[in-house]
C-alpha positions in Angstrom: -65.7 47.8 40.6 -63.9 44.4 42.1 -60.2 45.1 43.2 -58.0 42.7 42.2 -56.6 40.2 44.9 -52.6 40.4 45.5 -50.8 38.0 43.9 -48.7 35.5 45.9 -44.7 35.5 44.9 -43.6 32.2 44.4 -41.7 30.3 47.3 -39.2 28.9 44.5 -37.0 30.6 41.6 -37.8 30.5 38.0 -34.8 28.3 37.7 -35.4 26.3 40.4 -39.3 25.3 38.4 -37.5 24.7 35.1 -35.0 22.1 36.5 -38.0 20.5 38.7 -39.8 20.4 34.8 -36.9 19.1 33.2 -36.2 16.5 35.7 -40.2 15.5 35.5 -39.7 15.0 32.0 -36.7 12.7 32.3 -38.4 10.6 35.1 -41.4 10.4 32.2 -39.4 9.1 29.4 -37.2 6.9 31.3 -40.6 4.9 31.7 -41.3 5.1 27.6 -40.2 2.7 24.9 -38.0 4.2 22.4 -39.8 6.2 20.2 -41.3 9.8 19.2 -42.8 10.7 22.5 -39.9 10.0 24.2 -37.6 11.8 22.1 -39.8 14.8 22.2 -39.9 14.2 25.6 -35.9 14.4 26.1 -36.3 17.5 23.5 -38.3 19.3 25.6 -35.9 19.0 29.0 -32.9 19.9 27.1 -35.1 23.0 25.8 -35.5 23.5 29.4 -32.0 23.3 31.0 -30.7 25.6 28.0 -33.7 28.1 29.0 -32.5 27.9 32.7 -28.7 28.7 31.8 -30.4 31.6 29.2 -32.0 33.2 32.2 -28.9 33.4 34.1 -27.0 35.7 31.5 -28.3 38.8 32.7 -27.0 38.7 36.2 -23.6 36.8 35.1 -20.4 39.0 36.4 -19.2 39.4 32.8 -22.0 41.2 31.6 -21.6 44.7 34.3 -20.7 48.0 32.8 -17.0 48.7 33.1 -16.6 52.0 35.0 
């Protein structure tokens, strides 16, 4: 039986890797013509940031139980 190697946590935050996609994507379609791709591109970062602001819901201050 192998054992399975540890798994590394990653240096950066989930958030943190979304807006480094995000700003990828930009950077990509600022070099594009006008057209499908780059619309889907821009598509695809908004997607992104609105993920990112999605994940921070859970730990927002309006969200604790009142006691």
């Amino acid at each position: 039986m192998r054992l399975r190697r540890p798994f590394k946590l990653a240096s950066c935050t989930f958030e943190f890797r979304l807006a480094q996609e995000a700003i990828s994507l930009r950077k990509q379609a600022d070099g594009m013509p006008h057209g499908i791709r780059r619309d889907e591109l821009l598509r695809k970062a908004s997607q992104i940031d609105a993920a990112s602001q999605v994940t921070k819901w859970p730990t927002s201050p309006g969200l604790r139980a009142s006691t």
